[in-house]
C-alpha positions in Angstrom: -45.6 18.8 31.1 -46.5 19.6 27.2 -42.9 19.0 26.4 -43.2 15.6 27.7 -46.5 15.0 26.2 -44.8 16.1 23.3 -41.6 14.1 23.2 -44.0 11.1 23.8 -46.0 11.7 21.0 -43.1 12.0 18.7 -41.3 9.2 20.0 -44.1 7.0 18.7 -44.3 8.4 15.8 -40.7 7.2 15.1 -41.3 4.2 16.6 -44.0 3.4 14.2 -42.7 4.7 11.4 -39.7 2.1 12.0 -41.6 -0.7 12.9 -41.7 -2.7 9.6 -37.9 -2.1 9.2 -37.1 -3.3 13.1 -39.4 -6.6 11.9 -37.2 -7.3 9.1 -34.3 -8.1 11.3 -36.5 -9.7 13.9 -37.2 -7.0 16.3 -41.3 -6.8 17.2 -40.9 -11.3 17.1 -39.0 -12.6 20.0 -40.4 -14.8 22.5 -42.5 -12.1 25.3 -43.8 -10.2 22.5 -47.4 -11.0 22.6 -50.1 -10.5 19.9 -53.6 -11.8 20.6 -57.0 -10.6 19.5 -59.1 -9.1 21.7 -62.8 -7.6 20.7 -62.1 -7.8 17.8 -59.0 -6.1 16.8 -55.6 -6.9 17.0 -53.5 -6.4 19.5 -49.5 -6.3 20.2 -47.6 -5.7 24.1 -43.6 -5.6 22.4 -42.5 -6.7 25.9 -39.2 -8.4 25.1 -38.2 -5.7 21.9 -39.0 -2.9 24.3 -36.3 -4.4 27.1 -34.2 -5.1 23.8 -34.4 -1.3 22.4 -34.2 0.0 25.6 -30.8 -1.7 26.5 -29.5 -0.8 23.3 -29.9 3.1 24.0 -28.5 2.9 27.2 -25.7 1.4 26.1 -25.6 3.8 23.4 -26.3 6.4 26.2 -23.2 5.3 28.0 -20.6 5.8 25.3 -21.5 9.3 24.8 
């Protein structure tokens, strides 16, 4: 279970750390991603990119 906690943790990491470039070709904007503020903070649900990102790796998946 702390291998999956960690694989989790470090797969956000990435996926922050790649977030500004994945905006700059549009990825974190399509239609489903909602942002709305809430208690005063911001917050983002990346419903649509996440369906995106995840097709992409299984596809990816598949080739290998």
């Amino acid at each position: 279970m702390i291998r999956w906690i960690v694989v989790v943790f470090l797969a956000l990491l990435l996926f922050n750390g790649i977030m500004p470039w994945l905006q700059r070709i549009g990825l974190g904007k399509l239609p489903g991603d909602l942002r709305f503020r809430w208690l005063g903070r911001e917050w983002f649900l990346p419903v649509t990119t996440t369906l995106v990102l995840s097709a992409i790796a299984s596809l990816i998946a598949k080739l290998i």
